[in-house]
N, C-alpha and C positions, 0 to 999 in steps of 0.2 A: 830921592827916587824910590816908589814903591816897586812893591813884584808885579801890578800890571802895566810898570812905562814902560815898558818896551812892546805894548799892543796897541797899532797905532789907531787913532780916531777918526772921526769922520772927516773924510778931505786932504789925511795924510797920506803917504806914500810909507808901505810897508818896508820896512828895513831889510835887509839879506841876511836870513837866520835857519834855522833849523828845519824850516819845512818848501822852503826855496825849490825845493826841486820834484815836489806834489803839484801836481796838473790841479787847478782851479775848476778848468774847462775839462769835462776827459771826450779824448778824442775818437771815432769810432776807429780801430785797428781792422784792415781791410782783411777777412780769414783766408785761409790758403787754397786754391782748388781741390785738391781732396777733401778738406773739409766743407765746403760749401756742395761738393755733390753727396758726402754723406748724410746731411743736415735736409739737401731737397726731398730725399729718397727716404728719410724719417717722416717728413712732412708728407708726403705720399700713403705712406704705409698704414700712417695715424688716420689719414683723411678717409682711405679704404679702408679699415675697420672700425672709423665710424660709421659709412655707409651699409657695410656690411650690417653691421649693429642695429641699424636703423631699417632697414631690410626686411631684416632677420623677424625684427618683432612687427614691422606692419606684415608681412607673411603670416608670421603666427595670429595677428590677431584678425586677417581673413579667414582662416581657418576657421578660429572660434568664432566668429559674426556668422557664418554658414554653418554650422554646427548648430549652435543659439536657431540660428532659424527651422533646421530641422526638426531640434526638437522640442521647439516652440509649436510645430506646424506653420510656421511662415507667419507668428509675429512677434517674435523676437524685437525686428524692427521698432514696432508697435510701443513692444513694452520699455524698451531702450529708449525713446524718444519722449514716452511720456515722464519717465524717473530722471531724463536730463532735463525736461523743461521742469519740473520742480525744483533742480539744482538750482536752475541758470536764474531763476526767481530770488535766491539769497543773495547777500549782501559781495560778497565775493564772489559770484558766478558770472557768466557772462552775457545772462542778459536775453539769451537768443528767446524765440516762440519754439513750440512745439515741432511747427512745421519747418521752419528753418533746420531743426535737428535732425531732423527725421529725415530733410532731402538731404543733408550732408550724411544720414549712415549710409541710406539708396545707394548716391554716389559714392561712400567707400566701396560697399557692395560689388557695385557695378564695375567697378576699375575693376577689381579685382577678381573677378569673374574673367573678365575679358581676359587680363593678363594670366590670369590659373584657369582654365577653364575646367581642366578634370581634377584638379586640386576640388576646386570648388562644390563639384558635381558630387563628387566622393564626402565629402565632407558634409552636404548636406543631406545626402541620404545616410551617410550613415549616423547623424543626429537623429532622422527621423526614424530610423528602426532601433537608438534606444530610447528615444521617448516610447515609443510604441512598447517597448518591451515594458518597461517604468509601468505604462496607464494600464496595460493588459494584466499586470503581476496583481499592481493595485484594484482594479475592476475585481478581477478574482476573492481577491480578500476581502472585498468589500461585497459584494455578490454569490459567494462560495453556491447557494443553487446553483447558479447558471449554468456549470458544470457537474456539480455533484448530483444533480435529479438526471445527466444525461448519459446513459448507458450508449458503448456501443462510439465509431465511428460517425455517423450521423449527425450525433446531437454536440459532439465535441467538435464539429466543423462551424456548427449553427453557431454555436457559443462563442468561437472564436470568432465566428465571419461577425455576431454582435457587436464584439465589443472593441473588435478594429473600424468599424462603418465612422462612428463619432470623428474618431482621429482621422478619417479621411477626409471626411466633410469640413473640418476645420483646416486641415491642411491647404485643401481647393481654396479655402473663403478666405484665408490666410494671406495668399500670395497675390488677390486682385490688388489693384491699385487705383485709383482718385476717385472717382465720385461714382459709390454701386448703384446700381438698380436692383430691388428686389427678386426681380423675376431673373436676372444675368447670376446672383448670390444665389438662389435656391437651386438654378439651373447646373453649376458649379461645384455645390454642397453634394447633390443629389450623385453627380459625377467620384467625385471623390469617396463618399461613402458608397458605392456600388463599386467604385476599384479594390479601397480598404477591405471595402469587406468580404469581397471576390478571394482576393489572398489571401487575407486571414482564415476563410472557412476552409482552401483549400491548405492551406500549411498546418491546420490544426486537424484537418481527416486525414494527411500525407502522417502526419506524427502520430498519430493514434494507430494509425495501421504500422508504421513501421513499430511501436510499441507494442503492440500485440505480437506482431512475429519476434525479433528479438526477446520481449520475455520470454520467460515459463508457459508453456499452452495449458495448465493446471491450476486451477484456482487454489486459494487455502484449505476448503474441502474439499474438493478431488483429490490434492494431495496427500491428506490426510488417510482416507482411502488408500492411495497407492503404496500409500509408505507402510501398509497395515497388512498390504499383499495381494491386495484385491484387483482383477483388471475390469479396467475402462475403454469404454470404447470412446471415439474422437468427439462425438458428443456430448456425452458426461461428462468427458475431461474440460472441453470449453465450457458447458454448459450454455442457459439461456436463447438465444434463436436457433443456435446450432444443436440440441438437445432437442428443439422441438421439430427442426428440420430432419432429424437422423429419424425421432420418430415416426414422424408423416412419411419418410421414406422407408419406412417397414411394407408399405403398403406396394412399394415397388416393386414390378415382378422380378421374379428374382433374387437380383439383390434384396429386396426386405428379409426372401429369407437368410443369407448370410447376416445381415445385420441382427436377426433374430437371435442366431447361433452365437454370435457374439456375448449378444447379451446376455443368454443362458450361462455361458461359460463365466459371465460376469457374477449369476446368482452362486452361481458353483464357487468361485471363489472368496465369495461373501462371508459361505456356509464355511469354509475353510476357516477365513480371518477371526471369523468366530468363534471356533474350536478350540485356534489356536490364541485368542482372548482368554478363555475360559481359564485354560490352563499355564495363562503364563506367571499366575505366583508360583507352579511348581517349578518353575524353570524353562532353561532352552530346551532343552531334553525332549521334551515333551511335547512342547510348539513345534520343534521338527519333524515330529512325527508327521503330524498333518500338513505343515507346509509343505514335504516331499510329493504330496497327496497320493500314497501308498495305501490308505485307506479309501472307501468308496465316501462318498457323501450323502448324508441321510440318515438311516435307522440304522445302518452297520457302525458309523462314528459314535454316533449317540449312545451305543453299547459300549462300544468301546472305552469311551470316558468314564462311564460306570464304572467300568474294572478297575480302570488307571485309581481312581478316586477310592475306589472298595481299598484297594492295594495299599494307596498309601496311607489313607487311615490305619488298616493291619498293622502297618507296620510303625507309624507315630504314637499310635494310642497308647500301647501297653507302658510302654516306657515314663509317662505321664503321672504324676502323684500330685495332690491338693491334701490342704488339711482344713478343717473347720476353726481356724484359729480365731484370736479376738478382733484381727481384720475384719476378718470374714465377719464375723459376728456384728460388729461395729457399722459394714459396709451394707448389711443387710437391716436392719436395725432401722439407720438413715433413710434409707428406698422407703420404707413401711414410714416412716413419719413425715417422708416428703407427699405421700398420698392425702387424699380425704376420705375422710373418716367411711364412706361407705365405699370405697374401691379396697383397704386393705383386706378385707376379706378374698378378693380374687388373689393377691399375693400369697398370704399364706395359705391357700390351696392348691398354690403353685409348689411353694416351699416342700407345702407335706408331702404332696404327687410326687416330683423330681429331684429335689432336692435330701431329703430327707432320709428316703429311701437307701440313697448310698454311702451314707456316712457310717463308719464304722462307728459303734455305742461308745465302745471303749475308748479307742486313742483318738477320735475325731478325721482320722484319715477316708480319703477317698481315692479307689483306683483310679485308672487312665478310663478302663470300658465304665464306671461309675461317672467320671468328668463328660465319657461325649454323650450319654443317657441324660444325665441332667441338663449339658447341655442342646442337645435334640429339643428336648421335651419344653424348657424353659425359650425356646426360638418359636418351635409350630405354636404354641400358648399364646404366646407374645405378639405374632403377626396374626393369629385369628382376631384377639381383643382391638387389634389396631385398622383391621377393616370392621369391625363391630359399628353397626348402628345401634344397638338397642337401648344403650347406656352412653350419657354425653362421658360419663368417668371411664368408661373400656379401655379406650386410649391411652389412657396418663396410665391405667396399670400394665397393660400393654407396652408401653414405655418401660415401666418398671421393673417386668421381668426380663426384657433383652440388657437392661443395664446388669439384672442380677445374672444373668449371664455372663457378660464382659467381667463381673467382681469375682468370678468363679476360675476364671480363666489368670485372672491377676492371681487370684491364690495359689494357681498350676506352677505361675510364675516363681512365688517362695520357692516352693516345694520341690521344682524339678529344676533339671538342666536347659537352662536357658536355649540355645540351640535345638529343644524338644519342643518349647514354649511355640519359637518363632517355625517351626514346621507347622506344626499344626495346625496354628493361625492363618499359613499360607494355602493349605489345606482347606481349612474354610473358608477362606476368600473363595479360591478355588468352584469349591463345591458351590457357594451364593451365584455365580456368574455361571457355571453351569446347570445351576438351574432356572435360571433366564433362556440361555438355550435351548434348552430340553421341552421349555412351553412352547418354543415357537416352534421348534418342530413337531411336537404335537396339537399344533392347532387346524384347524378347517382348512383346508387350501393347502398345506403342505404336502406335499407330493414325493411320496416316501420319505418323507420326515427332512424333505430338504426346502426350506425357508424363504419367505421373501422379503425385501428391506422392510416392508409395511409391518410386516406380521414378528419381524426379530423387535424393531420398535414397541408394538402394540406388549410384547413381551416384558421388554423393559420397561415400560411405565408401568404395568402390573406390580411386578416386583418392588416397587416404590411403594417405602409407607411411611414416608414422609411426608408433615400435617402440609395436605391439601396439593400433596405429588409438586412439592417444593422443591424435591433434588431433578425431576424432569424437568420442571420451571425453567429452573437454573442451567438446566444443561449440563448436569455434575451426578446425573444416577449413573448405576452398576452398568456395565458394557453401553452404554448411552454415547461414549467416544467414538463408538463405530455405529453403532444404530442407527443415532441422529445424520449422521452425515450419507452414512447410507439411502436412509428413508429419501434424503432433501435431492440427492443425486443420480439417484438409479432406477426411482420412481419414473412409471413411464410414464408421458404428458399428452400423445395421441394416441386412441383404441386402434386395431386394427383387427379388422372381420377376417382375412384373407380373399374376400371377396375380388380388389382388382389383380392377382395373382393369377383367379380362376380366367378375369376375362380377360387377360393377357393372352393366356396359354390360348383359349379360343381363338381373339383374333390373331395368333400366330400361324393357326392352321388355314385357317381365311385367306388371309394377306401376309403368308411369306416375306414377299419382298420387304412389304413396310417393316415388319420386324429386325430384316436384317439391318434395315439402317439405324434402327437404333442400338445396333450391339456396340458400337466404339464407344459411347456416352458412357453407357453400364458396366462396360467392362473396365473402366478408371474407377466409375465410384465403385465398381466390386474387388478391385486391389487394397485399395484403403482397409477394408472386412476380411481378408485374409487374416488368417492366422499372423501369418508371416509380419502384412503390412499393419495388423493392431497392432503386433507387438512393437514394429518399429516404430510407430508416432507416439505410443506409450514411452520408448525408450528418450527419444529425442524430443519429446515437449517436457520431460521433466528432468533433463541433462541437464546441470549446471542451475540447478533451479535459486539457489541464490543471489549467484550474482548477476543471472540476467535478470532477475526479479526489482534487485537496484538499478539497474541499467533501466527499465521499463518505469519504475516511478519517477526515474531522473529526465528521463523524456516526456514524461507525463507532466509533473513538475514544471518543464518550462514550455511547454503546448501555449499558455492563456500570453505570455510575454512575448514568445517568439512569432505566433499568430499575429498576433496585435503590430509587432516590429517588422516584419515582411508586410504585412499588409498599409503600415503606413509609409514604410519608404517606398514601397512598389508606386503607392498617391502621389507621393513627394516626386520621384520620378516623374509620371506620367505629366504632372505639372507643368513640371518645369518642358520639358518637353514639345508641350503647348501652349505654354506660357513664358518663353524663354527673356 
């Protein structure tokens, strides 16, 4: 007997052994009533969150199938149906056509419409106002004209209502369905881009206006201006049509002349900003003076700065010591060998005249009244040669003695107390910018020596001797900070005779009555011209000028998307609407 006889073979009858009492058969064991209601109530639960599940995401993907279409403009479908029939062409796809695809997305579509109906609505306008926003941001960028050549509410509506038309038209042409006719498509297009671009022009002049009020009412130069001390009247601070509008209403009886007075007091402050330009290397001290405006404006200021200037030279000069050292020597040396050969003779007649003059034989020293003598004399020298025509080399030696100036002032440097150096220095600043001043008030047309933007300008550029009035160029000459901005701002744009003033007053004696009806109109725009009410829109158009400034580019910023995005869902709307 081996170890497998006792497993019996085929046609034997198994013996009774060790596993005798293992089911062959298992038999099903019937479960107990509470267990069979917990088990149904599982089966339940499972089968409702599959459904749920299953729900869940054909929901969501109505959503996005209406979305897709909005901001496709209505052929999402289109473009869905042509990328499944390329699938359905491979080897594992399933086969369908085009068209068969395309009516099974419809039919999702459609179900689903019917059962979401504001789900739907909602979701596809709002696909279509961020396509719209997308193609409008993109247009811009791609177009920056369109908007950048257009000043002004008007042309920022145009722009927008442009570049929303396309998106509408394509939305309309978008949503037909089977076989178009040419003239039903253009008919449709034509619809859709007159809606698009309806909205667009309007949401993009609604946002440029609300941008204009919420900024700043002051431009970068007006401000400039403002912040300098000078008042503006509501015109200049807007500038542009509004500038030319205040002007032409100079002309108004009346109020032109308030508006006139305005602007007088405009020049009057000008003349101030100036003054107090001149003298702000001496300090605040001194800008107070006239910002208080304690002095008169004109020929009594203009004295006055004299003195200030007399005074404090008095009192920086003396203190002042330079020596003729091997610097000096070496610095001067250089200058003459930078020249050509027939200019150094204008230097060292310079040297002999101013220079020379005050140096002590013995120790090489030179006083403080020696430092501003030679340097006076080496500056008037230096700017004659540098307007000089006579000689193309004038110039370069004219150069040369303003440098040997500056190497003179560096020697004051060694020699003296640093804090004496830097007065002095400020001192001459000082006195350069006050004599930019001083020409414009004594030019032609100044009117006791009190100044116009035109005429402080024409001053400044004089003052310039810089090859070929390079630092006016540039917009970097001496008080040119307030000139230039002055000139570009306060400059009047329309003449005014007084002429309709005079026949105002006439036919007021004439026709009474008619004048009195026009007193409500005049009397608003003559609040505005008040003292009172300039000063308040001065105060409030440049309150907070920062951060309504971001707030104004931030709305500006999305005018070309948000145009574009209103105006293609307003299409998408109306579409559907009429095309339901």
């Amino acid at each position: 007997m081996g170890i497998f006889d006792d497993i019996p073979m085929e046609g034997e009858a198994a013996p009774a052994g060790l596993f005798d009492d293992i089911p062959m058969d298992v038999e099903a064991v019937p479960p107990s009533p509470a267990a069979g209601a917990r088990g149904a109530a599982e089966d339940a639960k499972g089968q409702r969150q599959t459904a749920e599940t299953v729900g869940g995401l054909k929901y969501a993907s109505g959503i996005a199938q209406k979305a897709a279409q909005g901001i496709t403009s209505n052929w999402g479908d289109e473009i869905a149906a042509t990328l499944g029939a390329v699938g359905a062409k491979l080897p594992w796809g399933s086969g369908k056509s085009r068209a068969e695809i395309l009516r099974d997305i419809r039919g999702d579509e459609q179900r689903f419409t019917e059962q979401n109906p504001n789900t739907a609505l909602g979701a596809e306008v709002a696909g279509a106002v961020a396509g719209g926003v997308n193609a409008g941001n993109a247009a811009m960028r791609a177009a920056p004209w369109l908007l950048g050549r257009a000043p002004g509410i008007v042309r920022t509506a145009v722009g927008t209502g442009l570049i929303s038309a396309p998106g509408g038209a394509a939305n309309a042409v978008g949503r037909m369905e089977g076989k178009l006719d040419p003239g039903e498509v253009a008919v449709e297009a034509g619809k859709g881009a007159a809606i698009a671009g309806g909205l667009g022009a309007v949401t993009g002049g609604a946002g440029q206006a609300v941008g204009n009020v919420v900024g700043p009412w002051l431009g970068p130069v007006a401000r400039r201006l403002h912040q300098l001390g000078v008042q503006l009247t509501p015109g200049e601070m807007l500038g542009g049509l509004y500038k030319r509008a205040e002007d032409a209403a100079t002309s108004t009886p009346f109020v032109g002349q308030m508006i006139r007075n305005r602007q007088a007091e405009g020049i009057e402050s000008l003349n101030r900003a100036a003054y107090n330009e001149a003298l702000a290397p001496l300090g605040k001290r001194y800008q107070d003076m006239f910002r208080r405006g304690n002095a008169e404006v004109g020929n009594e200021s203009i004295e006055d700065m004299t003195a200030i200037l007399g005074r404090r030279y008095d009192t920086v000069v003396p203190r002042l010591r330079a020596n003729y050292d091997p610097d000096l020597h070496r610095d001067l040396a250089a200058l003459a060998q930078g020249l050509p050969v027939s200019a150094r003779p204008l230097l060292q007649d310079a040297v002999r005249r101013y220079l020379r003059p005050v140096i002590d034989t013995t120790t090489g020293d030179i006083e403080g009244r020696g430092i501003q003598t030679a340097i006076q004399g080496l500056r008037n020298e230096g700017n004659r040669l540098l307007r000089s025509q006579a000689d193309p080399y004038h110039y370069e030696a004219g150069e040369a003695m303003l440098a040997l100036r500056e190497r003179l002032l560096d020697a004051a440097g060694r020699h003296s107390l640093p804090k004496d150096v830097n007065a002095f220095r400020n001192i001459d600043n000082a006195y350069a910018r006050f004599a930019i001043v001083r020409d414009a008030a004594g030019r032609v047309g100044a009117d006791m020596g009190e100044f116009t933007p035109a005429q402080l300008h024409n001053a400044t550029r004089t003052a310039d001797r810089s090859a070929g009035k390079g630092a006016t160029a540039r917009g970097t000459g001496r008080m040119q900070n307030l000139s230039g901005p002055a000139k570009s701002v306060m400059t009047r744009r329309v003449s005014d005779s007084g002429t309709p003033e005079r026949a105002a007053l006439v036919g007021a004696i004439l026709a009474p009555s008619i004048a009195l009806k026009t007193l409500p109109g005049l009397a608003g725009l003559a609040g505005l011209y008040t003292r009172t009410g300039n000063a308040a829109f001065r105060s409030i158009g440049n309150a907070g000028y920062d951060t309504r400034l971001a707030l104004r580019r931030a709305i500006r910023a999305a005018l070309p998307g948000a145009g574009t995005g209103v105006g293609q869902g307003g299409a998408d709307l109306f579409s559907m609407s009429n095309n339901p």
